[in-house]
C-alpha positions in Angstrom: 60.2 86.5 78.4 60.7 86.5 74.6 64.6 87.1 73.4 65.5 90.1 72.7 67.5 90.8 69.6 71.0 92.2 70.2 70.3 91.2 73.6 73.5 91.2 76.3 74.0 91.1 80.6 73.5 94.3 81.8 74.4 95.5 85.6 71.6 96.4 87.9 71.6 100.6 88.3 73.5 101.1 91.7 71.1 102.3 94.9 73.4 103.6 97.3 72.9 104.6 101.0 68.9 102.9 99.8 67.8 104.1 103.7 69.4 107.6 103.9 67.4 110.0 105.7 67.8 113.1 103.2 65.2 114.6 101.1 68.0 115.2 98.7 68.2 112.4 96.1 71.3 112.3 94.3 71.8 110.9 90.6 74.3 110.1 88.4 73.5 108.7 85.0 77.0 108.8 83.4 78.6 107.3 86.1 80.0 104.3 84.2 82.2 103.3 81.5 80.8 99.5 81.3 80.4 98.1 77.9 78.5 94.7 78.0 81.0 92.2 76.7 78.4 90.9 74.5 78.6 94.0 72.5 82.0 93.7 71.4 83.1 97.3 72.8 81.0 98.9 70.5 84.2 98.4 68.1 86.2 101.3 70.0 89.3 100.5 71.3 90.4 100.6 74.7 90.9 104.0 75.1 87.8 105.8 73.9 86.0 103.6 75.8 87.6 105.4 78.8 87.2 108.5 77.4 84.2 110.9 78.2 82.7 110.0 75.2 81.4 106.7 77.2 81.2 108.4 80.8 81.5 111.3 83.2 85.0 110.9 84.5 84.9 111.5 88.5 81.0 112.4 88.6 80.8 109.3 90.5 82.8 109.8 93.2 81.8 113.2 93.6 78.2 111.9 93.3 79.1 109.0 96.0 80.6 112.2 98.4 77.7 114.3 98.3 76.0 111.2 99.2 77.8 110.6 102.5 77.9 113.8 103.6 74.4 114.9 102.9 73.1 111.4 104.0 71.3 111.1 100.7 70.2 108.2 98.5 72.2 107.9 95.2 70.9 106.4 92.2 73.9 105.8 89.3 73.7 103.8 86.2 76.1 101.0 85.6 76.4 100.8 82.1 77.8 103.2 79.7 75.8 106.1 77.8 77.0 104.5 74.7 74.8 101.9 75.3 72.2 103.8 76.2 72.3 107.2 78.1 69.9 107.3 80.6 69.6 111.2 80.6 67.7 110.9 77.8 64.1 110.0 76.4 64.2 106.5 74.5 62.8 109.0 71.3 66.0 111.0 71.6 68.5 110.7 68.9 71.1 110.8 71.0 69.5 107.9 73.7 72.0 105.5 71.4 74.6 107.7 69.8 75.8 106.6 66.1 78.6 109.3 66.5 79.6 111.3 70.2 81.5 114.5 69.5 84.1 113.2 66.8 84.0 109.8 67.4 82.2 107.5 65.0 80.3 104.5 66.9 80.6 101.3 64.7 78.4 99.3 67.4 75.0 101.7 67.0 75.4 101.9 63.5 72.4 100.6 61.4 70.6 99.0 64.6 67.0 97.5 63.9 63.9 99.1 66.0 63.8 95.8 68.1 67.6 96.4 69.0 67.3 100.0 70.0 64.1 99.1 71.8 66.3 96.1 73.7 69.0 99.0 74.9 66.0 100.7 76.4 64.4 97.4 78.0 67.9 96.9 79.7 69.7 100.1 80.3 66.7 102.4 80.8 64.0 101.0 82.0 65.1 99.7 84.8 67.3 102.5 85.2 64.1 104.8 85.8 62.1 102.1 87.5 64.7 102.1 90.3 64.8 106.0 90.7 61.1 106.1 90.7 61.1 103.7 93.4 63.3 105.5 95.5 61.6 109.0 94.6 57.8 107.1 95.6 59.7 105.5 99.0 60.9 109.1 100.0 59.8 110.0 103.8 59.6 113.8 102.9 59.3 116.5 99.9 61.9 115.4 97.6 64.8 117.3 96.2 66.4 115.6 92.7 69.9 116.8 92.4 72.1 114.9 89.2 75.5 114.7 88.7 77.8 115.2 85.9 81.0 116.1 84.0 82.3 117.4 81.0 85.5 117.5 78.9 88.0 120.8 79.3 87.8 120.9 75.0 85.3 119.4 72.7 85.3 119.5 69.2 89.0 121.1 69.2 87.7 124.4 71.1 88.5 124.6 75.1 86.2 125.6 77.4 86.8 128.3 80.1 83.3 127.4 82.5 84.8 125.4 85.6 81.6 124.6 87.0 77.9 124.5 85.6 74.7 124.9 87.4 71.7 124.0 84.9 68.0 123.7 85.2 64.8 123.5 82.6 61.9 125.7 83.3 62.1 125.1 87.3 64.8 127.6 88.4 64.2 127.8 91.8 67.0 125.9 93.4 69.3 127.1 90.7 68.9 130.4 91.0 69.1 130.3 95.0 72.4 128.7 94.8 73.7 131.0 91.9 73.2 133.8 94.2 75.9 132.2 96.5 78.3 131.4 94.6 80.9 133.8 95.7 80.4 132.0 99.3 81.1 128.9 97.9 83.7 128.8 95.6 86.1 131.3 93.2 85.7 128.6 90.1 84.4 129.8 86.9 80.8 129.3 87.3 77.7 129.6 84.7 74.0 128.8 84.2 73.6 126.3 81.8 77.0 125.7 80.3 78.5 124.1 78.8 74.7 122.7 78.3 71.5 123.9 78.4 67.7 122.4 78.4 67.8 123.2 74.0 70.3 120.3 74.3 68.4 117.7 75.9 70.7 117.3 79.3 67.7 117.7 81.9 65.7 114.7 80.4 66.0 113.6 84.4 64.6 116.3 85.8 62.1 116.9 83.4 61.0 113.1 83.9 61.4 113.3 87.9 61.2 116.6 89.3 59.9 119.4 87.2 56.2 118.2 86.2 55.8 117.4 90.7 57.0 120.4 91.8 60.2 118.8 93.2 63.4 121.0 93.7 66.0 120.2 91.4 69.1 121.2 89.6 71.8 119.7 87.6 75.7 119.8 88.2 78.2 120.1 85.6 82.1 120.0 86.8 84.4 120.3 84.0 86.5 116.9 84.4 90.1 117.7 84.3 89.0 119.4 88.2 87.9 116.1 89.6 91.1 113.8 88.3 92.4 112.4 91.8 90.5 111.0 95.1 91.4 114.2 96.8 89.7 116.8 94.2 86.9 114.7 94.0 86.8 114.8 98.1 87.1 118.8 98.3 84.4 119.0 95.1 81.9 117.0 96.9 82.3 119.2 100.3 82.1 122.3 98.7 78.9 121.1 96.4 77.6 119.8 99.7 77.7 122.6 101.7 76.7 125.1 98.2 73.3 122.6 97.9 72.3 122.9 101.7 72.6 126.9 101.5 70.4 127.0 98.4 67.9 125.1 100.1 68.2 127.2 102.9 67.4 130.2 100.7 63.9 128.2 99.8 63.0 127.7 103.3 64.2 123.7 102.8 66.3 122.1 105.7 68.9 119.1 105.7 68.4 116.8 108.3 71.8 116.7 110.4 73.5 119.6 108.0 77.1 117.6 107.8 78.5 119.3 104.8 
């Protein structure tokens, strides 16, 4: 293979639970904070790079619960979305931000075509290669469920959602679990918020679910919720259980029901 300028060792995405029996197919593109060392942090320091700027703080884990107790296949990204963030389309501005929220990004600054074109032949590529080999390797009608989280205040203004339940022009899984929300959980919860599709978030969906048919919806958990192992734990049941009763409402049933 020819070099590639600007190129660096990038981690594999992470396939777990590869031959779980769900239809459900959980994702988690911003599940890392991993900056190759090649790329000299980006020249952040330490602590932005832990920030949300370069991840989703605790979608993971909540990502990896849901996973367990819906015996689902997870698909998360090992590299940070400051290298390339793998909800988005490699023509998207934002696929390598220069600047996230207030914080200037000295290591995308001024790249060449061929540099920004090696982030996507290392970060994304295989990224969506592996999810569209589990996706083609699915037994049964799949269901494309992604995982995120967002920061309590962003650009100096607080944010009152809790809990986010987005989706583009497919609503149907959406809107059967927005009708049970009361069931579920007493958190603040809205459609599309603190994002919407006129933002670019459901680049996954759009790519993987909405043009087949597929159910799908996207998660968003505001991150100061999901701090500790035990949070995370109760967040992933109650997600679990609110994702099986939507599906319910569509006429779509969970193997084995755990949640």
């Amino acid at each position: 293979m020819q070099a590639l300028d600007g190129a660096f060792t990038a981690p594999a995405p992470l396939v777990v639970n590869r031959e779980g029996g769900s239809p459900v197919i959980v994702v988690c593109e911003h599940a890392s904070c991993f900056i190759p060392p090649e790329l000299n942090s980006l020249g952040l320091d330490a602590g932005t790079l832990k920030s949300h700027i370069a991840w989703d703080p605790g979608a993971f884990a909540v990502a990896e619960g849901i996973s367990k107790r819906l015996d689902a296949v997870l698909v998360a990204s090992q590299v940070s979305r400051l290298v390339y963030d793998c909800n988005r389309p490699p023509d998207a501005q934002g696929a390598v931000p220069a600047k996230s929220e207030i914080f200037d990004i000295p290591g995308n600054q001024g790249l060449s075509q061929v540099e920004r074109a090696t982030r996507i032949a290392l970060v994304y590529e295989p990224f969506r290669a592996n999810l569209a080999s589990v996706i083609a390797a699915a037994n049964s009608p799949t269901i494309i469920v992604t995982v995120h989280s967002f920061t309590p205040v962003y650009n100096g203004k607080a944010r009152d959602v809790e809990l986010g339940i987005l989706h583009d022009t497919d609503s149907r899984l959406a809107d059967a679990m927005l009708i049970n929300t009361h069931w579920h959980t007493a958190l603040e919860v809205r459609r599309n918020e603190p994002y919407g599709p006129e933002d670019g978030v459901t680049h996954t969906l759009r790519e993987n679910a909405v043009g087949a048919g597929l159910h799908n919806v996207m998660i968003e958990i505001r991150n100061d919720l999901i701090t500790t192992s035990r949070e995370q734990d109760a967040m992933a049941a109650t997600l679990s259980g609110w994702i099986i009763s939507g599906l319910r409402e569509l006429g779509v049933t969970i193997p084995g029901e755990e949640a």
